[in-house]
N, C-alpha and C positions, 0 to 999 in steps of 0.2 A: 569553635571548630579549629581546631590542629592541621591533623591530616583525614582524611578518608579514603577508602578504597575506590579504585576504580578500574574497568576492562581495558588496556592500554595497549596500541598497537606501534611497533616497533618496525623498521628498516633501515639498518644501517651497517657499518661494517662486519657485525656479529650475525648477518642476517635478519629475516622477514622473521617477528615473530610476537605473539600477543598473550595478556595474563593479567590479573589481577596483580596491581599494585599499590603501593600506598603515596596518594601527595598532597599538593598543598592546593587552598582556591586560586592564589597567586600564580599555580603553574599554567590554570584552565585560560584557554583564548581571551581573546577581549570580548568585551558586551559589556552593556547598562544593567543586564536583570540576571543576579546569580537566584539560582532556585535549587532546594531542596527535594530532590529526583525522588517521585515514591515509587513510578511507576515505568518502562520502557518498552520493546516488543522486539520478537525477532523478524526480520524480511529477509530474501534472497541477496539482494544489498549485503547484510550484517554480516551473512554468512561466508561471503564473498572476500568482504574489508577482512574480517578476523583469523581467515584462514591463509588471506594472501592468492586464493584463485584466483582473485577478479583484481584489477589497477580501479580502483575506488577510491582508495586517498591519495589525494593531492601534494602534502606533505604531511611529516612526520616531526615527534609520535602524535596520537592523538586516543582520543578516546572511542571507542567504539559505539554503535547505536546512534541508527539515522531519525529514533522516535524520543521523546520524552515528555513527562507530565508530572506536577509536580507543586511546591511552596511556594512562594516567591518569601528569600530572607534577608535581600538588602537589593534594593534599585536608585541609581543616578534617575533614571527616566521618571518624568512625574505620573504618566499615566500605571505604573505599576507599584502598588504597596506591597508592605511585609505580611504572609499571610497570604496574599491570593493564590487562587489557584489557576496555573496556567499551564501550556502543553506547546509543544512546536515539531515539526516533522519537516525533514528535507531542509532544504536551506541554508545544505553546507553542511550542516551535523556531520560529522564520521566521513565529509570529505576535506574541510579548507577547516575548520577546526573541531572541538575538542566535541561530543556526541553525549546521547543519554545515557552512557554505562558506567556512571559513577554515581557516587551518592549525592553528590555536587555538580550540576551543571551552569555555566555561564553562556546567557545568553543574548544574541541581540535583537534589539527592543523591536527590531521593525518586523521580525519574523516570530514575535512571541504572542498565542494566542488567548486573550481570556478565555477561561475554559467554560464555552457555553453554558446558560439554563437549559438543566435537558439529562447534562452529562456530568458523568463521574469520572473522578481521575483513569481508576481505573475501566470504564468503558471508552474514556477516548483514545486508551493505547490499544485495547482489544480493535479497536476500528488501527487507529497508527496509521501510518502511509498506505496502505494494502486498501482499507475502508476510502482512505481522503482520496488516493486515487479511483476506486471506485463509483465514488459520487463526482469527483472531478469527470468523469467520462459521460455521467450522466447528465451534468452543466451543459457541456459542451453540446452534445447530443440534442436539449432543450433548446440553446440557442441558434441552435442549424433545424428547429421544425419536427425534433424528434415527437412523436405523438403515441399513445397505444393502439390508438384509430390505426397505423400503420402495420399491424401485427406486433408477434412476439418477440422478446430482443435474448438472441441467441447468445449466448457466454460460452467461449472456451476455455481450460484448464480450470474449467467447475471446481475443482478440489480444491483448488491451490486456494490461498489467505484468500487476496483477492476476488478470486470465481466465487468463494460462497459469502463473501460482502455482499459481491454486487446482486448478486441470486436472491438476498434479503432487501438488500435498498431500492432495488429497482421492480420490486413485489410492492413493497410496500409503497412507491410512488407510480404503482397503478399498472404496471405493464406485468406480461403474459410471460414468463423464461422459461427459455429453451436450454438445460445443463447441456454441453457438452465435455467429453472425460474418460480418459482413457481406462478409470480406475471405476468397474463397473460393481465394483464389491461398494463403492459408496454411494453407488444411487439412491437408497435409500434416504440415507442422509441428507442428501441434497435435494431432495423431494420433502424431508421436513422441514427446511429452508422455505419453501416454496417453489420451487421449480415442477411445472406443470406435464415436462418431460424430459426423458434424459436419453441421450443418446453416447454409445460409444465408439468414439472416436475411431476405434480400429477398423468399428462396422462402416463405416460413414466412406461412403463412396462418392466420390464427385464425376459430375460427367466430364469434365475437363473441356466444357462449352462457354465460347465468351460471355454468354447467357443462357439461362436455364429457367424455369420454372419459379416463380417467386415464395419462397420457405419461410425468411425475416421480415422482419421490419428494419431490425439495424441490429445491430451485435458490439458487442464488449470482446474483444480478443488477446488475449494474452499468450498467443503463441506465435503469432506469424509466420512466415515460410508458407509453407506448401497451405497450412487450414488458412491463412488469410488468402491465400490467392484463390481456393474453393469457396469460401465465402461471399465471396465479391459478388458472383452472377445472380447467387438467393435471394439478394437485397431488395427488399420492396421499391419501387419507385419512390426517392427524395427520401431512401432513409440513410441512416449513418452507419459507418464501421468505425467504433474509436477502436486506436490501436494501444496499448500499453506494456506489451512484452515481445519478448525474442523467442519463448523456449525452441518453438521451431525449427529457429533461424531467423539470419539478420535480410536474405532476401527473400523475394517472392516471383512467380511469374504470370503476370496479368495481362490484360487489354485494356482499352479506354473502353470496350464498349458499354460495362456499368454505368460508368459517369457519365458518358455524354449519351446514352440513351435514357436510363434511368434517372439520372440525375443523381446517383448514390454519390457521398461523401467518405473520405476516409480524413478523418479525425486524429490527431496525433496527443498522446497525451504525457503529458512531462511534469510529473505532480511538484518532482524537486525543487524546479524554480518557478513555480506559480507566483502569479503577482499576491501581493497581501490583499486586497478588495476581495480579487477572485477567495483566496483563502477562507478570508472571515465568512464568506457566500456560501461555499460551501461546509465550514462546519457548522453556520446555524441551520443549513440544511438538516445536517447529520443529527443534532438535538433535537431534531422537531419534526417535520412532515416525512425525510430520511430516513427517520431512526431504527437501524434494523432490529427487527424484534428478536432474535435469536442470539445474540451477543454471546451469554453465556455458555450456549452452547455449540460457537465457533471457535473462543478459549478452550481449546483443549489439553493446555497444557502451561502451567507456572510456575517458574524458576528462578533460581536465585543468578546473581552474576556468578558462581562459585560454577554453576552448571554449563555455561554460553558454550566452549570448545567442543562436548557431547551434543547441542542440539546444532550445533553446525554443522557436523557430521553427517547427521543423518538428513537435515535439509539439502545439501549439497550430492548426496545419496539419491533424493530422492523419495525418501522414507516419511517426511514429515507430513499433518494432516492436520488442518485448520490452523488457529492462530497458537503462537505462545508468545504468554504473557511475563516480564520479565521481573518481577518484585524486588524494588529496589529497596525504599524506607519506607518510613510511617504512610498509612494507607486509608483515603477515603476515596 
């Protein structure tokens, strides 16, 4: 290897701005385990870094893409040979160094994961942060008592990566989902996920009571603001609300009276710096008792790095619908 291409993002006196470039493995951050990237994914994150909407990276330049999955073609560290195949999400990627959107990633050894039995390169980027956060909520959830014995576990922003992960994950580890989703043209879809019902979110009226009627058992929320503060009262007694998103908004306006009558939990979920234990827990979840059956057809969409600028657009719009898959190099 020379040079190879990669999605590179820029900030300095010529301005914010990002593209396909050509350089060297020499230029990639430090780590123990350079890997041969086959596979990557797009998130609200990606979209964010590459456009310059969101402050995402830390410093500059770096490479884009907070997912990657991939070879292993030269490691310092002994636990990783040439040859394996391994995957790493969050953990600094596409914030404090160099990310998955090049052909070449270096990475370090303590946040590099052998890629499960179970999974294939490319279904563990179809999962990528969007899936590991999604089972990451449902860890949590498990350790605080979550049960299916406790009712159905409500999901908002159903549509989004995320909503229809966990739609599949937390189906297939037993519990009852409730879609909620502004976008009422994809019920369907989301019902062949498994989601048992869907509600839209436009229709969805809250009584605006400390408490109310009990609807959940616990809930996945990726919006916050106003739907987590109407959430709260639904909550079964001793179940959870993980939180994982903003769209909402960054506040909300509640009572204590869920918690301290109820016993309801709110869960905070931060896939990015998960401890490694926690990590590896969850993705031998994700290969095995986890593994959502629908994968395929939550990929709805695979592109090359040549394309990343167009599909940020339209995610950042708004527009975008289920996962997409980033096709780096060689591919199993």
């Amino acid at each position: 290897m020379s040079t190879f291409r990669a999605f590179r993002i820029h900030n300095d006196d010529a301005g914010y701005r990002a593209g396909i470039e050509s350089m060297t493995a020499d230029a990639l951050s430090p780590g123990e385990v350079l890997v041969k990237a086959a596979y990557s994914s797009v998130n609200f994150k990606d979209a964010l870094a590459g456009t310059g909407k969101g402050k995402i990276l830390r410093q500059f330049p770096l490479n884009g893409g907070i997912d990657v999955a991939g070879h292993v073609v030269a490691s310092t560290d002994p636990v990783f040979r040439e040859g394996d195949a391994v995957l790493c999400t969050g953990s600094g990627l596409s914030e404090t160094r160099d990310g998955g959107y090049g052909e070449y990633a270096r990475l370090d050894a303590r946040w590099t994961i052998p890629l499960p039995s179970g999974l294939s390169l490319r279904e563990s980027m179809i999962l990528g942060t969007a899936g590991f956060t999604a089972a990451l909520a449902l860890l949590r959830m498990h350790d605080n008592r979550q049960t299916p014995a406790l009712g159905p576990l409500a999901v908002t922003g159903a549509s989004g990566g995320v909503g229809q992960l966990a739609i599949d994950i937390f189906t297939r580890a037993g519990y009852e989902v409730h879609a909620i989703s502004g976008k009422a043209d994809h019920f369907d879809f989301l019902r062949s996920l498994g989601a048992t019902s869907c509600v839209d979110r436009h229709a969805l009226a809250f009584s605006g009571k400390p408490m109310d009627s009990v609807r959940f058992g616990g809930a996945l929320d990726n919006v916050g603001g106003a739907m987590l503060a109407g959430l709260l009262p639904l909550i079964a007694p001793y179940g959870n609300v993980a939180i994982c998103g903003n769209a909402g908004g960054i506040a909300f306006d509640s009572t204590v009276m869920p918690f301290i009558i109820r016993g309801a939990s709110l869960l905070g979920i931060a896939s990015a710096g998960t401890a490694r234990d926690i990590r590896d827990e969850v993705w031998q979840h994700l290969a095995s008792d986890w593994k959502p059956r629908h994968l395929e057809r939550i990929a709805t969409r695979e592109i090359s790095l040549d394309e990343l600028p167009g599909v940020f657009a339209h995610m950042l719009a708004g527009d975008s619908f289920g996962r997409t898959l980033v096709r780096i190099g060689s591919t199993v």
